[in-house]
DRENTORKOL-3810 file (N, C-alpha, C; in nm, 4 decimals):
REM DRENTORKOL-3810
@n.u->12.5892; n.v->-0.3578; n.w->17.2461; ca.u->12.7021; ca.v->-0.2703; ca.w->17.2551; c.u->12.6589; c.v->-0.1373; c.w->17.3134
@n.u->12.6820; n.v->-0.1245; n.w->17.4335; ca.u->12.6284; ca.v->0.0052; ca.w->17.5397; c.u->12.7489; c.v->0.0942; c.w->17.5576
@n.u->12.7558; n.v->0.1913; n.w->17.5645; ca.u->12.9164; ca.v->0.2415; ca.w->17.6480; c.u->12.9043; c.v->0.2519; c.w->17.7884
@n.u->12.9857; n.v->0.3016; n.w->17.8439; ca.u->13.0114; ca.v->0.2943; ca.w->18.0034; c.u->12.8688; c.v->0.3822; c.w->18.0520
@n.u->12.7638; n.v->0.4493; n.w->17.9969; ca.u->12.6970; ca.v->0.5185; ca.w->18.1011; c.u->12.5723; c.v->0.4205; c.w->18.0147
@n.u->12.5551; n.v->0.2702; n.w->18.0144; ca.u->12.4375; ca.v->0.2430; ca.w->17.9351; c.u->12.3910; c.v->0.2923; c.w->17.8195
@n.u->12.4406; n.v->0.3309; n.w->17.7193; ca.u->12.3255; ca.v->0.4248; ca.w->17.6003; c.u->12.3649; c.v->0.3321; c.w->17.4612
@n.u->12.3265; n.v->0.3496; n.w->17.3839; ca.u->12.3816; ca.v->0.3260; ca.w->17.2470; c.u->12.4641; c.v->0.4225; c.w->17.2426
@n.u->12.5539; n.v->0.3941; n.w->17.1361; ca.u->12.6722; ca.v->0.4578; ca.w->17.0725; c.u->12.6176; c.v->0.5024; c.w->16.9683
@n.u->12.4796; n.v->0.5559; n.w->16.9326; ca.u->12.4566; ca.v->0.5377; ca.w->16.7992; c.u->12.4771; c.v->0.6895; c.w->16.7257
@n.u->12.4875; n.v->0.7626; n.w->16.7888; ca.u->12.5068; ca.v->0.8945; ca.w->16.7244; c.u->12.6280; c.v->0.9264; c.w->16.6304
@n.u->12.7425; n.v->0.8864; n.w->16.7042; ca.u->12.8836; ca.v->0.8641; ca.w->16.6129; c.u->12.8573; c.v->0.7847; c.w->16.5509
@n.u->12.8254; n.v->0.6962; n.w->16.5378; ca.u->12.8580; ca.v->0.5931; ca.w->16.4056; c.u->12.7423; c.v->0.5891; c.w->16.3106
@n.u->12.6358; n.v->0.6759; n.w->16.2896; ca.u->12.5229; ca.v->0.7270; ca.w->16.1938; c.u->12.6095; c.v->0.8406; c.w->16.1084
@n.u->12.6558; n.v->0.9214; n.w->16.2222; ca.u->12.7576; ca.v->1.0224; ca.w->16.1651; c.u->12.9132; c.v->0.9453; c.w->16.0293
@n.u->12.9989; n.v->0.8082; n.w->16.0770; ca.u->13.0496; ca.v->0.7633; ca.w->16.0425; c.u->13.0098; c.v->0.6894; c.w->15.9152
@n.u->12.8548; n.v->0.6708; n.w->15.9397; ca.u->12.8053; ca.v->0.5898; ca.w->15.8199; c.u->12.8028; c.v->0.6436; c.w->15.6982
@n.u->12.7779; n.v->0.7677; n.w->15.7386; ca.u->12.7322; ca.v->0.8885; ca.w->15.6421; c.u->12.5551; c.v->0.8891; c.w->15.6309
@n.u->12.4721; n.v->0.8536; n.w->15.6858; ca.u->12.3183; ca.v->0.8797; ca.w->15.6797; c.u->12.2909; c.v->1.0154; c.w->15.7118
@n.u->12.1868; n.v->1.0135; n.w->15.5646; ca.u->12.1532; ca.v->1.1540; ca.w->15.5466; c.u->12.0575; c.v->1.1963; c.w->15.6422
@n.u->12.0513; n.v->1.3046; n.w->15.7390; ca.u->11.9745; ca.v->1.3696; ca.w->15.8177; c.u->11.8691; c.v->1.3501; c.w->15.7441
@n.u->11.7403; n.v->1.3196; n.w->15.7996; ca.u->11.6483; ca.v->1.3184; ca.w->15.7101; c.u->11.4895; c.v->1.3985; c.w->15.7839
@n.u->11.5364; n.v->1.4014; n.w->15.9093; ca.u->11.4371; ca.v->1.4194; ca.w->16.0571; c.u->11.3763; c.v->1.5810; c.w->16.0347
@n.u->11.2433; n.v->1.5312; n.w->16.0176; ca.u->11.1064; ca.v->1.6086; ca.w->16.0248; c.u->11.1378; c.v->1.6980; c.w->16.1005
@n.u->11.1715; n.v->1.8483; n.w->16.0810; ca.u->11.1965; ca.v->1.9669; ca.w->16.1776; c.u->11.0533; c.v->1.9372; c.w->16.2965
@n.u->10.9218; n.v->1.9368; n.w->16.2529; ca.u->10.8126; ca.v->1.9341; ca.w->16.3106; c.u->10.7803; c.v->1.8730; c.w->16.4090
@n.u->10.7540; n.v->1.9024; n.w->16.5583; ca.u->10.7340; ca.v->1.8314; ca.w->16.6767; c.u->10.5744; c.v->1.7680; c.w->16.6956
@n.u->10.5682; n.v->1.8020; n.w->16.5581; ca.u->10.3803; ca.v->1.7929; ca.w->16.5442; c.u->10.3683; c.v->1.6408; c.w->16.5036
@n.u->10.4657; n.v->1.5957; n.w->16.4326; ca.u->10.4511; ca.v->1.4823; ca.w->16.3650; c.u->10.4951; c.v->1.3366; c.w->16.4463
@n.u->10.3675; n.v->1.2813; n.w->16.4647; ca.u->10.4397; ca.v->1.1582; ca.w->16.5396; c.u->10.4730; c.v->1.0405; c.w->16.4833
@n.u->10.4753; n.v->1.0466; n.w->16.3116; ca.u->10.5313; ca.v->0.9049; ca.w->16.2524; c.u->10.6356; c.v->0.9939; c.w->16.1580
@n.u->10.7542; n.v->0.9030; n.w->16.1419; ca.u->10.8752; ca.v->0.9163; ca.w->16.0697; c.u->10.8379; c.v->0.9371; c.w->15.9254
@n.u->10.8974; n.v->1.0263; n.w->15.8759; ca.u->10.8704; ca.v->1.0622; ca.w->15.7054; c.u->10.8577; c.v->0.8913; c.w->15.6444
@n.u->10.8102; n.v->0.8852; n.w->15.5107; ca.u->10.7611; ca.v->0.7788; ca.w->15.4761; c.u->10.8841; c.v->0.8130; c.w->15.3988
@n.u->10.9213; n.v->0.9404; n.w->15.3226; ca.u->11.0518; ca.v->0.9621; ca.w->15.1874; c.u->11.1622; c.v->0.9422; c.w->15.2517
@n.u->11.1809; n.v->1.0006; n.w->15.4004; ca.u->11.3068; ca.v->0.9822; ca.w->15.4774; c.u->11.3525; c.v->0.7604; c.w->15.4829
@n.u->11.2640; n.v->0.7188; n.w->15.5024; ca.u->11.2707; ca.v->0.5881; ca.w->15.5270; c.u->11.3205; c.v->0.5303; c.w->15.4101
@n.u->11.2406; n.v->0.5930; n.w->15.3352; ca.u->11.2518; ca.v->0.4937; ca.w->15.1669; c.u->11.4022; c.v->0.5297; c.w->15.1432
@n.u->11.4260; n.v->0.6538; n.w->15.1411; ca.u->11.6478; ca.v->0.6909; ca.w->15.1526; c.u->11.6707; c.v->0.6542; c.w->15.2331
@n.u->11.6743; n.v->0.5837; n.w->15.3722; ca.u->11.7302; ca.v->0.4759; ca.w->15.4411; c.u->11.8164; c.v->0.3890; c.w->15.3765
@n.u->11.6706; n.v->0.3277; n.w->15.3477; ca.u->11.6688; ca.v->0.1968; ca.w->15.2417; c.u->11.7589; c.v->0.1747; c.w->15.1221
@n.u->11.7190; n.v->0.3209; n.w->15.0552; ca.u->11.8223; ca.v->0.3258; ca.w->14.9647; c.u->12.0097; c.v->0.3076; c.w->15.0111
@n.u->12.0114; n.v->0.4124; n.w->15.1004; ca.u->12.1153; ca.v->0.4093; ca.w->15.1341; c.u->12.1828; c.v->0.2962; c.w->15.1758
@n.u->12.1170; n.v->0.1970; n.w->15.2374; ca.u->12.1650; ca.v->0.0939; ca.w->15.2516; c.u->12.2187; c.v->-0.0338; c.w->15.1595
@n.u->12.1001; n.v->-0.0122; n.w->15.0632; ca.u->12.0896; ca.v->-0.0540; ca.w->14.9014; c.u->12.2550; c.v->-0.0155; c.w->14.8808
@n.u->12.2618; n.v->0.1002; n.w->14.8563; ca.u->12.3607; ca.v->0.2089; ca.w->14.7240; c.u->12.5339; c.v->0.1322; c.w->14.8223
@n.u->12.5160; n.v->0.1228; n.w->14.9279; ca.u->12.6676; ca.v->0.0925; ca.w->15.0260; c.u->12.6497; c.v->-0.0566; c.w->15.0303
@n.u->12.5723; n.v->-0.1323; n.w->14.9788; ca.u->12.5763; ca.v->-0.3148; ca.w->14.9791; c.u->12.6106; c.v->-0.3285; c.w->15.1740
@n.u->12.5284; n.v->-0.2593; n.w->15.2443; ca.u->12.5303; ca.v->-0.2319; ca.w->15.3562; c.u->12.4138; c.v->-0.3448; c.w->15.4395
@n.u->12.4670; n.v->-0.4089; n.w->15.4512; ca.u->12.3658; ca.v->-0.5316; ca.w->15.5419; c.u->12.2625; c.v->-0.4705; c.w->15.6685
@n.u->12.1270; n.v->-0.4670; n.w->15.6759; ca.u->12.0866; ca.v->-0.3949; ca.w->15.8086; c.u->12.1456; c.v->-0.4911; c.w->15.9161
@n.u->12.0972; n.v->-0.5753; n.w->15.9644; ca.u->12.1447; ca.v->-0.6944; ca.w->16.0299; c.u->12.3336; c.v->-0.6748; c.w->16.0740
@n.u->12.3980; n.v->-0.6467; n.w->15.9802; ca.u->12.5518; ca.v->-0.6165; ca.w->16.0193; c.u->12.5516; c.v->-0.4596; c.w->16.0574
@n.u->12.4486; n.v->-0.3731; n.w->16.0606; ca.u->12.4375; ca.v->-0.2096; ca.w->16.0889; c.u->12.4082; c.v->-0.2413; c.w->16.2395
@n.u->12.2978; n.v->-0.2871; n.w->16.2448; ca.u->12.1796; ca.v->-0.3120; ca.w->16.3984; c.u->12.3286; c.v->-0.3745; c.w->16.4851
@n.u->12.3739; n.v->-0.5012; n.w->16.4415; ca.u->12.5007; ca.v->-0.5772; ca.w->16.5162; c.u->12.5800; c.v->-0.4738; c.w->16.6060
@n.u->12.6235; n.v->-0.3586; n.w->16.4968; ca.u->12.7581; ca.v->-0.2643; ca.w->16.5052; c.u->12.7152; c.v->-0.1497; c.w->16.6189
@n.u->12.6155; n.v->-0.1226; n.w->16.6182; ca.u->12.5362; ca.v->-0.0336; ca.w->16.7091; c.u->12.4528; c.v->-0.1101; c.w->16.7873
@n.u->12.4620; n.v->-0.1892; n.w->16.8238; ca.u->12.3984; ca.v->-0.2534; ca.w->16.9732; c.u->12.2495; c.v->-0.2882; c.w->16.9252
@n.u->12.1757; n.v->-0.2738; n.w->16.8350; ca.u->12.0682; ca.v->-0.2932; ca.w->16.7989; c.u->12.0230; c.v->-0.4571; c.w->16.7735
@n.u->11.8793; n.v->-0.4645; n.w->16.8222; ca.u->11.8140; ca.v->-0.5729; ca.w->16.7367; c.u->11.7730; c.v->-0.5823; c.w->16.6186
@n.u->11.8560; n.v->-0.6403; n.w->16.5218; ca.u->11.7826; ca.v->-0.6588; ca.w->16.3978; c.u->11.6567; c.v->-0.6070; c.w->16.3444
@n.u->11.5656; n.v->-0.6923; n.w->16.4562; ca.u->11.4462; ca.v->-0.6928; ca.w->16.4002; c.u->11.3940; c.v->-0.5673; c.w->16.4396
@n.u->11.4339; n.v->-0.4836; n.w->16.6005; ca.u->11.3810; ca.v->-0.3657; ca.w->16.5919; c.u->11.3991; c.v->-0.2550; c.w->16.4857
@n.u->11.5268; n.v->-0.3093; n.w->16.4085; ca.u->11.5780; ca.v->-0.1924; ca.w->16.2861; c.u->11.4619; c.v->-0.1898; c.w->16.1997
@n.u->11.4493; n.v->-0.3402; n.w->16.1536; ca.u->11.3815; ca.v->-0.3724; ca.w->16.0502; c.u->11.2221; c.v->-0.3282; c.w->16.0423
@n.u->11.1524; n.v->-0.3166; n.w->16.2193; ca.u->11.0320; ca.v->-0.2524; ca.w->16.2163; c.u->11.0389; c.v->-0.0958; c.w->16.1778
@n.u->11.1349; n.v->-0.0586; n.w->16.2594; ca.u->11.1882; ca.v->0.1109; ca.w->16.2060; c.u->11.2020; c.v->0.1412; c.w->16.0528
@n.u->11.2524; n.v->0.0704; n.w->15.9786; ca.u->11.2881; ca.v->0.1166; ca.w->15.8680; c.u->11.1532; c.v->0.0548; c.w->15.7584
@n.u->11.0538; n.v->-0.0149; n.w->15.8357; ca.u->10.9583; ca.v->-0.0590; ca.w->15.7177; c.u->10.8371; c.v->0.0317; c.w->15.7744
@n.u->10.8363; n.v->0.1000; n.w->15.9027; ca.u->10.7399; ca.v->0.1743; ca.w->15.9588; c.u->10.6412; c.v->0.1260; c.w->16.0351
@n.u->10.6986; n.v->0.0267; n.w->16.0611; ca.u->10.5988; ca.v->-0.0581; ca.w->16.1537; c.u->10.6040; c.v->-0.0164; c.w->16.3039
@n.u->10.6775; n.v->0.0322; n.w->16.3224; ca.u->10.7064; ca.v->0.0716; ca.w->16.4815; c.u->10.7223; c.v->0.2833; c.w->16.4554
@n.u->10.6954; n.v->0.3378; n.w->16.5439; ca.u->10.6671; ca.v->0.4935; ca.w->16.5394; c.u->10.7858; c.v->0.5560; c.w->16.5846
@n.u->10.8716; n.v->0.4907; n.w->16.6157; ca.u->11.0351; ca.v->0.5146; ca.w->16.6715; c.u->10.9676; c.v->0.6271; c.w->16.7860
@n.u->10.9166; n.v->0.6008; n.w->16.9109; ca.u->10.8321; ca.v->0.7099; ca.w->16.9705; c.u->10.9282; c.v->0.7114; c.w->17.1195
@n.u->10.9634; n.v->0.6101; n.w->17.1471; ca.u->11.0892; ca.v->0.5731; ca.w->17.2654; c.u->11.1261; c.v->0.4774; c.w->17.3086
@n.u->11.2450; n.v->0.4468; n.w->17.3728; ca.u->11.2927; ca.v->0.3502; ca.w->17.3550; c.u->11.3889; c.v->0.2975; c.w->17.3131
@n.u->11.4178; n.v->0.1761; n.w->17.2361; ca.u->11.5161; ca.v->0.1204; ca.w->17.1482; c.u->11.4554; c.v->0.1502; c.w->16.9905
@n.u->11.3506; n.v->0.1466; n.w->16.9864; ca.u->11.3204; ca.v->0.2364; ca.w->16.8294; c.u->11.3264; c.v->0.3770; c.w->16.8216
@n.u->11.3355; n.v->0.3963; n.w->16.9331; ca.u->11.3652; ca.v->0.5829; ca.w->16.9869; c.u->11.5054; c.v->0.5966; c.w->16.8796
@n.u->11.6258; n.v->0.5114; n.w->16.9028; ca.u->11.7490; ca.v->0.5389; ca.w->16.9531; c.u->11.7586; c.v->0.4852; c.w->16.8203
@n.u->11.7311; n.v->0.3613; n.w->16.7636; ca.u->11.7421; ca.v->0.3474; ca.w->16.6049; c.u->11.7119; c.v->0.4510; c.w->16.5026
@n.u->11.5821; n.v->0.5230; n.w->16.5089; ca.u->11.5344; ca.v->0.6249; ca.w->16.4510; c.u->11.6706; c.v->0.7231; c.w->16.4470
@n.u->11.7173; n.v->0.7790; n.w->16.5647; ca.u->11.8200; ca.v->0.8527; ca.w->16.5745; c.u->11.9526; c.v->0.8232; c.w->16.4959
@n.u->11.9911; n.v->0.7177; n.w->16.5430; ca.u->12.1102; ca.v->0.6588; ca.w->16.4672; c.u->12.1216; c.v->0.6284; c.w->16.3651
@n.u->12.0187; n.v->0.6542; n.w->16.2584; ca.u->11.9887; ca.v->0.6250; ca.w->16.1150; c.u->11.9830; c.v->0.7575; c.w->16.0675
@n.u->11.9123; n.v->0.8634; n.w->16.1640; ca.u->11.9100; ca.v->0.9790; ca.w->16.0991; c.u->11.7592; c.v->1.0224; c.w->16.0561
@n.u->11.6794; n.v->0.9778; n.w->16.0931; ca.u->11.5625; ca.v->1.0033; ca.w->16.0996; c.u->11.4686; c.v->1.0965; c.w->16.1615
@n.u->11.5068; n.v->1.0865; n.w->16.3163; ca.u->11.5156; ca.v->1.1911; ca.w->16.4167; c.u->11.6024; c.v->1.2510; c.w->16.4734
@n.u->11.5720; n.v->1.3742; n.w->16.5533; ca.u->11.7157; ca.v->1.4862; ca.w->16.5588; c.u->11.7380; c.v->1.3964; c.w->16.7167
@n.u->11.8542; n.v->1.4084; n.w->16.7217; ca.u->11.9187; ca.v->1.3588; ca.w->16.8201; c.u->11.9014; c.v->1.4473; c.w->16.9320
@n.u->11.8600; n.v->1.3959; n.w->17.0760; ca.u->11.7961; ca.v->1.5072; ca.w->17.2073; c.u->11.8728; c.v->1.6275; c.w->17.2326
@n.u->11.9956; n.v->1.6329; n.w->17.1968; ca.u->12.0725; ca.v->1.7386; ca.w->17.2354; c.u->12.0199; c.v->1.8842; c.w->17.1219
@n.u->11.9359; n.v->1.8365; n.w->17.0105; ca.u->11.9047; ca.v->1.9278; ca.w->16.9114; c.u->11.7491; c.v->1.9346; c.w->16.9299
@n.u->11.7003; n.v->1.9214; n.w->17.0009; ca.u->11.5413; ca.v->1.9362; ca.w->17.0847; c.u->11.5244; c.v->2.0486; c.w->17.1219
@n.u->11.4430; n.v->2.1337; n.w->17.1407; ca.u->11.4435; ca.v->2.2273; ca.w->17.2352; c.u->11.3945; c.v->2.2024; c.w->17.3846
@n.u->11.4272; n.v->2.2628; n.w->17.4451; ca.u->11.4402; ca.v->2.2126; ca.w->17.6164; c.u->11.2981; c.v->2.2534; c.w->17.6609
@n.u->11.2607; n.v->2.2134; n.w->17.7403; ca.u->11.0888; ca.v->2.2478; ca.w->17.8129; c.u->11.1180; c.v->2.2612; c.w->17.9487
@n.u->11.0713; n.v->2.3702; n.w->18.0053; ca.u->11.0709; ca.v->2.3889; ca.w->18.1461; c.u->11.0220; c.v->2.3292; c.w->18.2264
@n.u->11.0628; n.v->2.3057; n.w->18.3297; ca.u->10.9621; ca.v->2.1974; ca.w->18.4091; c.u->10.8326; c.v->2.2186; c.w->18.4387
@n.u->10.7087; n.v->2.1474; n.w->18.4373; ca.u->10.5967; ca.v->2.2114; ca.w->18.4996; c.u->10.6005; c.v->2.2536; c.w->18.6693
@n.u->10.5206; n.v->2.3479; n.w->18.7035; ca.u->10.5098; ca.v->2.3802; ca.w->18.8098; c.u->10.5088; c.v->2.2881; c.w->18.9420
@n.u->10.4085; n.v->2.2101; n.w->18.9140; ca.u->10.4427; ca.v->2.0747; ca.w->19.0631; c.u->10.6038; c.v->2.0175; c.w->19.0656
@n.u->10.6863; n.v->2.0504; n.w->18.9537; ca.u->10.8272; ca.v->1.9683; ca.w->19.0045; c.u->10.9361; c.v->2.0905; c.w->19.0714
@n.u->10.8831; n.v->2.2172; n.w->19.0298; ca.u->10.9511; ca.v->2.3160; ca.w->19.0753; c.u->11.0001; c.v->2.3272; c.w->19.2504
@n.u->11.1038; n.v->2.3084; n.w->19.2957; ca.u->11.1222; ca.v->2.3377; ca.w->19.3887; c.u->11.0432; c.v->2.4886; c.w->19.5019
@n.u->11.0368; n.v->2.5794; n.w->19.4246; ca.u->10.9963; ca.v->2.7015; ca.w->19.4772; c.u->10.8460; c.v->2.6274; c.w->19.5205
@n.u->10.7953; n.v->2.5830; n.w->19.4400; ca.u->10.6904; ca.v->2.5842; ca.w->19.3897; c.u->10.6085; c.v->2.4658; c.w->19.5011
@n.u->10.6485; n.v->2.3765; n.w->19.5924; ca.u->10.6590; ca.v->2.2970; ca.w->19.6481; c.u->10.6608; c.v->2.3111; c.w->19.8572
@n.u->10.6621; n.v->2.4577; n.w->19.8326; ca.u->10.6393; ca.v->2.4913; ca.w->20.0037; c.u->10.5560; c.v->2.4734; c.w->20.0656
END
């Protein structure tokens, strides 16, 4: 389930689910909180919330959920990128801070 420009839909319907933000302010950290995961879990627990019928609803593979949410996969990019997000784990790109381009892509910079 893609929308018209290719992406997951997953941002609205994490929002719809109600999943608690859980995403590591820290750009330092390259594996997903271990406490954030375990309230995943819960959460999914507490709503008799099937992962398998979650992953379905948001375009996801099952099984990529299932590496995400047991920590087997680093949600680093990708389709575990975009699960991580849609669960609430990581901040969604629009809440990133932006990086300037390096110098070799700079137009000026290129004469």
């Amino acid at each position: 389930m893609r929308n018209s420009k290719g992406k997951h839909p997953s941002s609205h319907l994490s929002v719809s689910l109600g999943f608690t933000q859980l995403f590591v302010e820290s750009m330092d950290s390259p594996h997903i909180n271990s406490v954030a995961l375990e309230q995943v879990r819960k959460d999914f627990f507490a709503r008799g919330l099937e992962v398998t019928t979650w992953a379905r609803a948001n375009g996801f593979s099952a099984a990529s959920v299932y590496r995400v949410l047991n920590g087997q996969s680093r949600a680093r990019r990708g389709e575990s990128h975009h699960i991580a997000v849609a669960l609430g784990l990581k901040p969604p790109p629009s809440e990133l801070p932006s990086f300037a381009s390096p110098p070799s892509m700079r137009k000026e910079g290129l004469r």
